[in-house]
Every structure is written in C-alpha cells, then in structure tokens.
C-alpha positions as CSV (number, residue, x, y, z in Angstrom):
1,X,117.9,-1.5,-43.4
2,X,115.7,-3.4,-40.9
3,X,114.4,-6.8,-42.3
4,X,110.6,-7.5,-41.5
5,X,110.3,-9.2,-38.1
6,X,107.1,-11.4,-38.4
7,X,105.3,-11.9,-34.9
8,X,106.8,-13.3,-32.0
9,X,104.9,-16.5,-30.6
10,X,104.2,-14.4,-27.2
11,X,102.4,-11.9,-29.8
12,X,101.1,-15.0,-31.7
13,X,99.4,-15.9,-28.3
14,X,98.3,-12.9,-27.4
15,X,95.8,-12.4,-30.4
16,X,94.8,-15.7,-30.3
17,X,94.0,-15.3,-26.9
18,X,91.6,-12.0,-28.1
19,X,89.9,-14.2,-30.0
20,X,89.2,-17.1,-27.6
21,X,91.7,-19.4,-30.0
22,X,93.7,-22.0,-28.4
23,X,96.4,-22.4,-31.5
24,X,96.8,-21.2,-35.0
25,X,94.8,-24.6,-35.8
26,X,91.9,-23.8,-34.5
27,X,91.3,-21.2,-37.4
28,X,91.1,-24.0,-39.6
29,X,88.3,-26.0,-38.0
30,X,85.9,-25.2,-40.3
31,X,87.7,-27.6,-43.4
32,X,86.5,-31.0,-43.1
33,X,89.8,-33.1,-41.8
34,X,89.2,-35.2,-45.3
35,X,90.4,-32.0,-46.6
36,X,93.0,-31.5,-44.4
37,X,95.1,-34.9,-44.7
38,X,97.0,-33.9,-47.7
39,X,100.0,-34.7,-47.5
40,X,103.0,-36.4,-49.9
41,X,105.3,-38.7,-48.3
42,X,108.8,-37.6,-50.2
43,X,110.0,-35.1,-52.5
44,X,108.3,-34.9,-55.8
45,X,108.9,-32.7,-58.4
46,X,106.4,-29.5,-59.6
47,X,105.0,-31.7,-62.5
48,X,104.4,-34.7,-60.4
49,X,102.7,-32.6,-57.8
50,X,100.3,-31.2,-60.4
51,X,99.1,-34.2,-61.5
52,X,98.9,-35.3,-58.2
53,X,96.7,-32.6,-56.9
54,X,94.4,-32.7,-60.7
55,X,93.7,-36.2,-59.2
56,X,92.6,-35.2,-56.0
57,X,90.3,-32.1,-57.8
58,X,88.7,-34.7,-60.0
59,X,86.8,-36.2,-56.5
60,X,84.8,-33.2,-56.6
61,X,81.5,-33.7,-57.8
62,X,81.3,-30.0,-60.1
63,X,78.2,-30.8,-62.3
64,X,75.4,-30.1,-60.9
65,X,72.3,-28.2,-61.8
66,X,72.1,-24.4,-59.9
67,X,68.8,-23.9,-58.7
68,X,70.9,-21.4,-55.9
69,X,70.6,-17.7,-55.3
70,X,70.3,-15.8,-52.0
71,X,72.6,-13.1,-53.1
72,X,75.1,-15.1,-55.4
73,X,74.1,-15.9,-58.5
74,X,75.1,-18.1,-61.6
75,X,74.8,-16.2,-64.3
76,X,76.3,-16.1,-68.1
77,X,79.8,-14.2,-68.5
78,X,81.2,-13.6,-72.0
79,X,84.4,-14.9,-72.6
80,X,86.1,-11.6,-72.9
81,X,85.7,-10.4,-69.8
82,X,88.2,-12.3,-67.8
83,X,90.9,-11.5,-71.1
84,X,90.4,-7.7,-70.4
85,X,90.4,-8.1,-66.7
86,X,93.5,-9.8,-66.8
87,X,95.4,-7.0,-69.0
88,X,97.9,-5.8,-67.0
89,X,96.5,-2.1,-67.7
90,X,93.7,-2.9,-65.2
91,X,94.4,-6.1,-63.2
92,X,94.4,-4.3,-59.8
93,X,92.5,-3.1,-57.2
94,X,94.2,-0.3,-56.2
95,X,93.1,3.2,-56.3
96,X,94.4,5.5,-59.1
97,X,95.2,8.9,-57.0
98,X,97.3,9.8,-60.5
99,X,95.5,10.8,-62.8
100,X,97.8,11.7,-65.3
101,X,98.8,8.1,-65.8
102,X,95.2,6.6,-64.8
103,X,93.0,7.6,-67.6
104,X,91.8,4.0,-69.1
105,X,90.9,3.3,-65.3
106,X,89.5,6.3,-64.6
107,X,87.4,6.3,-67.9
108,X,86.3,2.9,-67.0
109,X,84.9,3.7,-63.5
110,X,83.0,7.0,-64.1
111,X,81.3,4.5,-67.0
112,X,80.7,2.1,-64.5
113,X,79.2,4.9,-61.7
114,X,77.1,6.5,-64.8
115,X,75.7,2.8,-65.5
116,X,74.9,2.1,-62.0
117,X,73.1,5.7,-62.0
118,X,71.0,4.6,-64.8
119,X,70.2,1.3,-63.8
120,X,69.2,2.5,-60.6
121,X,67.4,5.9,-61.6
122,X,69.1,7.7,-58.9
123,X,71.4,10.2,-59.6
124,X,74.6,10.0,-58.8
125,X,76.7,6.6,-57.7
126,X,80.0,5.8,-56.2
127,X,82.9,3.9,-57.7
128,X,82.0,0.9,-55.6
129,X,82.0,-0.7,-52.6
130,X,83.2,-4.1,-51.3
131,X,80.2,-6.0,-51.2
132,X,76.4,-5.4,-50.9
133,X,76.7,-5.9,-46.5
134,X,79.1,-3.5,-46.4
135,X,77.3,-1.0,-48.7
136,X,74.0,-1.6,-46.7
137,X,75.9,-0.8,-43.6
138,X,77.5,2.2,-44.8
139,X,73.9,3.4,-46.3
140,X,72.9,3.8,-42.9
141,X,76.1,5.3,-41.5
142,X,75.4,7.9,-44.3
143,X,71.8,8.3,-43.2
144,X,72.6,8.9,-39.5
145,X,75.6,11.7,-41.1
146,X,72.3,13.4,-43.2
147,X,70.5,13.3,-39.9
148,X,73.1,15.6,-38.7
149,X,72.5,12.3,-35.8
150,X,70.1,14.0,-34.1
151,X,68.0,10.8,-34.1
152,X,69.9,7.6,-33.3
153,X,67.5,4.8,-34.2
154,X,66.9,2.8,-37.8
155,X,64.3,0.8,-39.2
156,X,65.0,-2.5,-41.0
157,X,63.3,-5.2,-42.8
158,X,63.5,-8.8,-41.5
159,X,63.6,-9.7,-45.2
160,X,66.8,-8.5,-45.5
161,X,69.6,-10.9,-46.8
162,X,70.6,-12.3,-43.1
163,X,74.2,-11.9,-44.2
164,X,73.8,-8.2,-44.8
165,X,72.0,-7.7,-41.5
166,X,74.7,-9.5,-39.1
167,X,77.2,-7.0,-41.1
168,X,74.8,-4.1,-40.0
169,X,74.8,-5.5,-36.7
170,X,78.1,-5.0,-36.1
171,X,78.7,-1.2,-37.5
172,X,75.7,-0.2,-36.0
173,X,77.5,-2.1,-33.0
174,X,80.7,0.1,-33.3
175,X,78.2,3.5,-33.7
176,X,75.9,2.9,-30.7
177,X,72.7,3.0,-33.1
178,X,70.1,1.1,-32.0
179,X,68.4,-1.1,-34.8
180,X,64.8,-2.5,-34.8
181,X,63.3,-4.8,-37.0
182,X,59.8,-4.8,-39.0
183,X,57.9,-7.0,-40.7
184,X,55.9,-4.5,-42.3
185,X,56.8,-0.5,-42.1
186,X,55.0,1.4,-39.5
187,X,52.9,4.4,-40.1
188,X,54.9,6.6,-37.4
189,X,58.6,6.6,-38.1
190,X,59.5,9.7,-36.2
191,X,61.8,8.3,-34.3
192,X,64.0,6.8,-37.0
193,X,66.5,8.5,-39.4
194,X,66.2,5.7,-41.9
195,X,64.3,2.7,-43.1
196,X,66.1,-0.3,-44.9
197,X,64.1,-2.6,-47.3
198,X,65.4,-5.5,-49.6
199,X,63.7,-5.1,-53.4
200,X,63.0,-7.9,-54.0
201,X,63.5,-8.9,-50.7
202,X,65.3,-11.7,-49.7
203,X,63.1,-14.2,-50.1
204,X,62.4,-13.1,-53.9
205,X,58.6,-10.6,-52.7
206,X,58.6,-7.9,-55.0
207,X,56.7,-5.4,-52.8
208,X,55.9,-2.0,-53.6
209,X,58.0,1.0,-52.7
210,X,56.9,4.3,-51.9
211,X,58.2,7.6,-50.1
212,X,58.2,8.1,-46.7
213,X,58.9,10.8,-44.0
214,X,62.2,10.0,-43.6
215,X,65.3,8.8,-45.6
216,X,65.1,5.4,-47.5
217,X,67.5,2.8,-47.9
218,X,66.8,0.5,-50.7
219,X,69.4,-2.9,-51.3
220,X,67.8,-4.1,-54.9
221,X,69.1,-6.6,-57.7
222,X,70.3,-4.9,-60.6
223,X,68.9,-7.7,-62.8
224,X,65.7,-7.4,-61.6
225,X,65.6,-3.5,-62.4
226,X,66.2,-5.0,-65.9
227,X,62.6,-5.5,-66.3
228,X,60.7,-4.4,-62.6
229,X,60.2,-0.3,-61.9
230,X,64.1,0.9,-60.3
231,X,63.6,1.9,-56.4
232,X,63.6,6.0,-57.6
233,X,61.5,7.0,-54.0
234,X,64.2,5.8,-52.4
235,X,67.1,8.3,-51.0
236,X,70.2,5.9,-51.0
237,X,70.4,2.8,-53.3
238,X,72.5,0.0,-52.8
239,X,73.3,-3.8,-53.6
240,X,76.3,-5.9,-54.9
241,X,77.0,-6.5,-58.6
242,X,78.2,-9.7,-58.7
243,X,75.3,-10.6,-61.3
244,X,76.7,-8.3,-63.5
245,X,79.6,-10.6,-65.0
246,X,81.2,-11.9,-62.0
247,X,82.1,-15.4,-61.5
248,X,80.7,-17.1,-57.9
249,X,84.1,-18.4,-56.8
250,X,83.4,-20.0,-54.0
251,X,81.8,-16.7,-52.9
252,X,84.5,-13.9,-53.9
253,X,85.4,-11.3,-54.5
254,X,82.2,-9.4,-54.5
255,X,81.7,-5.9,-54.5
256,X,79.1,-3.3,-53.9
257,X,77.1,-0.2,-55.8
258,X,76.0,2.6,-54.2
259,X,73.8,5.6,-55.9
260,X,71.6,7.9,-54.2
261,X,70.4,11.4,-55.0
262,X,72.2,14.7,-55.7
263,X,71.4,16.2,-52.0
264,X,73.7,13.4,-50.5
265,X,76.1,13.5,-52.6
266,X,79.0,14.6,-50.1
267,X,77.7,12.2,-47.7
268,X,78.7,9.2,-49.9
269,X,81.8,6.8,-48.9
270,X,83.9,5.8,-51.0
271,X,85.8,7.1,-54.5
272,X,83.8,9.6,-57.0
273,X,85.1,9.8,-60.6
274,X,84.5,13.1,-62.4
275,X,84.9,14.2,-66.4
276,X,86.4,17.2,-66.7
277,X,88.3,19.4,-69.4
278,X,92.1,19.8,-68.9
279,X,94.2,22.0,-70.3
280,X,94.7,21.8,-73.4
281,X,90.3,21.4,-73.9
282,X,90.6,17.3,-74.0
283,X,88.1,15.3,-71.9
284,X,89.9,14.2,-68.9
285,X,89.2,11.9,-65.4
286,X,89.8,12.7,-62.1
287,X,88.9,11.9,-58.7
288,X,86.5,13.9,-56.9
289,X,85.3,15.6,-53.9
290,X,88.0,14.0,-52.0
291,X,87.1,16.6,-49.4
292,X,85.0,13.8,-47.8
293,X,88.1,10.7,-47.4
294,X,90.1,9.6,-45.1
295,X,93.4,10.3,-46.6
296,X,92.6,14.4,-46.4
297,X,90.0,14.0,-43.7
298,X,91.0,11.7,-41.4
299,X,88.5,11.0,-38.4
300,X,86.3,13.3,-39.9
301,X,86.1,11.3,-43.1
302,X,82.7,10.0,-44.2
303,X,84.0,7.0,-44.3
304,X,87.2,4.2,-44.0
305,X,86.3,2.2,-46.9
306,X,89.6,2.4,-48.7
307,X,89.1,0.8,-51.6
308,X,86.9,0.8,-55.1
309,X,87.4,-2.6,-56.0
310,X,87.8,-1.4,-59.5
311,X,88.5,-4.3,-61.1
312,X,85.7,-5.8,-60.2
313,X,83.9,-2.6,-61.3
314,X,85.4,-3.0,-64.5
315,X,84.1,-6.6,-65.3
316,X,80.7,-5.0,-64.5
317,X,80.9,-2.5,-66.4
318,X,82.4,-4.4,-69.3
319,X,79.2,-7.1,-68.8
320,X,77.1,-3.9,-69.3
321,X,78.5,-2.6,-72.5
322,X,78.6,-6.3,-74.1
323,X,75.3,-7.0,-73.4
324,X,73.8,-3.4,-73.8
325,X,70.6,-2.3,-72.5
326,X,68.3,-5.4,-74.9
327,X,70.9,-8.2,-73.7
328,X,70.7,-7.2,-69.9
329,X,66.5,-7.2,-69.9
330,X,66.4,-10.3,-72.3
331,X,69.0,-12.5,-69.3
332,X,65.9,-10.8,-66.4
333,X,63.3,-12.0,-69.1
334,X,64.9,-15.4,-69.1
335,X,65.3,-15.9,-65.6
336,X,61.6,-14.6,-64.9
337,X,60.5,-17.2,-67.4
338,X,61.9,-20.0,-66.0
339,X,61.4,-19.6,-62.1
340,X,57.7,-19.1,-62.9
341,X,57.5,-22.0,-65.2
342,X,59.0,-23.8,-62.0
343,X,56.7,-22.4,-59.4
344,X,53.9,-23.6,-61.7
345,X,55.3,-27.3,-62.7
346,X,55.7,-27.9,-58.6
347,X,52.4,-26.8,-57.7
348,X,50.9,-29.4,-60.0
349,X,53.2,-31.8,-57.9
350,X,51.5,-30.0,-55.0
351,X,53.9,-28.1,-53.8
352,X,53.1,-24.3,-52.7
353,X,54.7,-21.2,-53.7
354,X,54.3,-18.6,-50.9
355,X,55.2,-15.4,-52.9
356,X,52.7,-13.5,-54.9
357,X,54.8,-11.5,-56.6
358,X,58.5,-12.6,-57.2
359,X,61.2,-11.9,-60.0
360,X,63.4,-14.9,-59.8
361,X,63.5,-16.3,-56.9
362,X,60.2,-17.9,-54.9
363,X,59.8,-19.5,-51.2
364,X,58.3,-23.2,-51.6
365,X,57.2,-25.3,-48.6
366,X,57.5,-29.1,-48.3
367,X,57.3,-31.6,-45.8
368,X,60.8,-32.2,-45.0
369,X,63.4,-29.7,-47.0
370,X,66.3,-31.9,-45.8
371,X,64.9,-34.5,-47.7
372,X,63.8,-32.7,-50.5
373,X,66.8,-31.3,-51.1
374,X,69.1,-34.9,-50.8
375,X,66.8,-36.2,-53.0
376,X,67.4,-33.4,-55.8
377,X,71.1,-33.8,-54.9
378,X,71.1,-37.3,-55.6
379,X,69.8,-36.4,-58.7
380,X,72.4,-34.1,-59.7
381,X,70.6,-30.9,-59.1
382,X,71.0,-28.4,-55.9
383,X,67.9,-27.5,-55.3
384,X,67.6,-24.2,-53.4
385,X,68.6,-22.9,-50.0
386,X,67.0,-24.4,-46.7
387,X,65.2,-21.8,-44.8
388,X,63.7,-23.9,-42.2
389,X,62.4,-27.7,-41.9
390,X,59.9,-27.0,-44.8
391,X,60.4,-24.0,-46.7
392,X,63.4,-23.8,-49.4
393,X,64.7,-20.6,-51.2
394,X,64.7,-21.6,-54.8
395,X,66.2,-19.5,-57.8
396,X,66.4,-19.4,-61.5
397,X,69.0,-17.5,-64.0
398,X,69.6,-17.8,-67.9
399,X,72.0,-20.6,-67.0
400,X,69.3,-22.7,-66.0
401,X,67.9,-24.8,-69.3
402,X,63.8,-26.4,-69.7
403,X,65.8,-29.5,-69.8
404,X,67.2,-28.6,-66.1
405,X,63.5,-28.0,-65.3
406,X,61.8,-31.0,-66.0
407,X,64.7,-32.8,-64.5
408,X,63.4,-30.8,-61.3
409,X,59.9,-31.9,-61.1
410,X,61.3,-35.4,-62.4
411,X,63.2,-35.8,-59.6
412,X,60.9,-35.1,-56.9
C-alpha cells in the first residue's frame, strides 16, 4: 500500500505562487505578531503546558457587554443543547445516505426542514446550507435554473449584509450573471430573473414586501419572524440560523436555511428529507429527490453544495422544540424591547436613530464613531458596528439586561 505523500515544496510553491503568496507565512499575516511569539523555551510536560497556556488565555479581556449584531448574534442557549449535540449518535456532519441505520438523524432533519417551513410560511425547505452567503448565492443560482436562463441579469439590495454580497459576487462571477444594485426596486424589472432584498435589512429597516413580476429572493431573520409578518410573497427564502441556539465562536460554524414554494421544489440545492411508510407500515426517513445532486447528476446537478451541516441543524432544531413557539416570540419580544428602549434613552442624549421601522437592530449617527465606540469600550461595553465616521450599527438580544442599558447611555 502507498503511504500518503504530502506536497512537494515545488508544489508548495506553485500554489502559493497562484495566490500571489511569497511563503507559507504569509497566510498568517492577519494574527497580530503579540499572538504569534508563543513559544516555550524547553520541554515541558502536558500539565505544565496547560497551565501555561490558561495563563496566557486569562489576558483576554472576555467580559464585555454585546451591543453587536450584523448577522451574528448573542443569544441565550439552554444548556442541553451542546449535551445532545455532542452524543455520539449525532456529533457529525456528514450526510446519512443509509437510511436504514440513519433514522434519529433523519427524524431530526425533516423536523428541522418542517420548522424552517413554518417559521418562514413557505412551503417546503432544505436540510440546510452552510451559511446564510452561501444560501443567498445559491438562491439566485436557483432563480437563473427557474428562468430556464433565458434572462441573465439580477437585482439586489445595497442593504444586503456586505458579507453576503461579496459571496454573491463571486458565484455570480463563476456564472457570468451580471448583478446590479438598487437602492429602492424599480418599477420595470423585465430584464431581471430575480430580485434579492434583506428583511430586515442589514441595517435593521423593516420594509414592506410585496410580489413582483418576477421571482423574489428574500434573506430574513428567523427571530424577527418571531413577532414581524414571515416574507410569504416571496419565491425563495433564505438566511442563516445561527440565532437559533448556536454559539458565536469566534464566527463559526454557521449554517444556512433555505425554503421556498412547492413550484421550485426540484430546483433546490442541497439534501431533502422525506417521511415515508416502509414495509412493514412504520413511519420511516429517507432522502429525497436525489434526482437533482451531484452524486447521481453530476454536472448537471442543481448544485455542489455537499453537505447539510446537520449538526448544526440539529442544535436549531433542538433550540426550537425547547423553546416552542411562546419561548421563541417572547426572546424577539425581548430583544424588540430593549433596542427601542435604547434608541429612545440616546435620543434624549441627542443622538439620532435613522430607522423608522426596525426589529432589533437600529443605525445611530454621532460625531466621531471611533470615538464613540473607545469610549463604550473603555467602559466595558462593545458598542455596535462602525459603518462609517458617524453612523454605528447597534443591536439588542435577550442577553442584553436594563442594567447593560443604562450602563450605555451612562457611559456616553
């Protein structure tokens, strides 16, 4: 048996060199060199090293109040969520093909698509995606498909997360669609096969949606459809649920939802659960329509996404079924609360909230946002997200106390 030859250095050089790198270093140029000069000057053993690297950890400043959001939010997780997750029964990724030995994760996923469908009021949903850029990007590969591409252009929304849109960028790249941007949607869309919007949009507008002559992409926050009308004129819905139960770890892992009506159905990517009745009359899971992947279709496949990111699905759907439908509107009623009572106590400081309508998240202008936000930081508090030299992104959740408020106005 051959052992596993890792790459040669000229091979080494060669990708580097495809990627305008000079050395296997320059990957790592974005960690501060503070973080870099770790180093122990002799042989120590496991226990020393721990201790050693708890005392380094302990120089990160941890506490601070989250007045962050922009697509990754801080939000409550019951404690048994991270026990199931880490059962071996379900602590992988992988796709379960074998359904005979697959049923508990099976079960678990057509919960979590029938959830999503709910939520979302459209009527059928996918057993995720990997995050909510790659879901919008794949919504509008799946609107040119529907389009039979007989039109190559789409519309979308400068509100859009700007994450989500460089993502779209680049499959929209790879496609040769050409993408234009809107401020506000134009009467004539004739010339598109889809229009993207953000609901609420990325700077927290709630705006209202309606149908139009052609098919409609809508990302939206599932919290916010706790309590806010669910996008149901829309064609394709899509977004990311790491609200629902997942930790922010440093930004990962995410993953994505997907719905979108019956019509489209064999146009979605991804994995589709069904129920079915095998044969002996018991309910049983399987994979469906698998017509549409890449392991039976190949380059004809509807898409390459190659994985359901089912345990991440799972925590979701597990945050669902803890907090049932009164405990998922009461955590949006919460979060509404308190960024309103917010907006409010800073305009009496005389600060302006731009949005008129907004579910838990609100543009404020300032004079200097560098220094409004080093002072909050000084105060233990991270304020928001700098848009520009005077306008911050600030955002609300359960996890955010009165107390934290007042320390907010306080501090400014």
């Amino acid at each position: 048996m051959n052992k596993f030859l890792a790459h040669s250095n000229n091979i080494r050089d060669e990708m580097l060199k495809t990627i305008s790198k000079a050395s296997l270093e320059d990957l790592f140029t974005q960690i501060p060199i503070k973080c870099k000069n770790f180093s122990m000057n002799k042989p120590i053993t496991e226990l020393e090293a721990q201790l050693q690297i708890r005392k380094l950890a302990e120089q990160n400043k941890t506490k601070y109040a989250k007045f962050i959001g922009g697509g990754v939010y801080n939000k409550f997780i019951p404690a048994c969520i991270s026990y199931v997750t880490q059962r071996f029964e379900f602590l992988t990724a992988y796709t379960p093909y074998q359904p005979e030995i697959s049923q508990g994760t099976l079960q678990a996923i057509y919960e979590y698509q029938t959830m999503i469908s709910r939520i979302t009021g459209m009527d059928v949903a996918n057993a995720s995606m990997y995050d909510a850029a790659s879901a919008c990007a794949e919504a509008v590969l799946m609107a040119h498909r529907i389009s039979k591409g007989k039109k190559n252009k789409v519309l979308i929304s400068n509100k859009l997360n700007p994450e989500y849109s460089e993502v779209i960028k680049t499959y929209c790249w790879a496609q040769n669609i050409e993408i234009n941007w809107f401020e506000d949607i134009p009467d004539n869309l004739e010339e598109y096969f889809a229009v993207l919007i953000q609901y609420p949009d990325y700077f927290g507008e709630i705006s209202e949606i309606y149908k139009i002559n052609t098919t409609l992409i809508v990302c939206a926050n599932l919290s916010a459809l706790a309590i806010i009308k669910p996008p149901i004129e829309a064609d394709i819905v899509v977004g990311d649920i790491q609200p629902l139960g997942i930790p922010m770890n440093f930004g990962g892992p995410h993953a994505g939802y997907m719905a979108c009506k019956e019509a489209f159905l064999r146009q979605l990517p991804g994995r589709l659960v069904g129920r079915t009745i095998d044969s002996d009359g018991k309910q049983a899971f399987t994979l469906t329509i698998q017509t549409r992947e890449q392991h039976i279709k190949r380059e004809k496949a509807t898409s390459n996404i190659c994985s359901n990111q089912s345990l991440i699905a799972l925590a979701a759907t597990l945050y669902l079924s803890l907090l049932g439908e009164q405990g998922f509107r009461q955590t949006s009623i919460i979060s509404a609360n308190l960024a309103h009572a917010l907006s409010n106590m800073l305009r009496g400081k005389g600060i302006r909230t731009l949005n008129k309508n907004f579910f838990n998240e609100f543009v404020i202008e300032v004079n200097n946002s560098d220094k409004f936000l080093e002072q909050l930081k000084n105060a233990g508090i991270l304020g928001g997200i700098r848009l520009d030299e005077k306008h911050i992104l600030v955002c609300t959740t359960e996890m955010n106390s009165e107390e934290e408020i007042v320390n907010y106005i306080e501090a400014i």
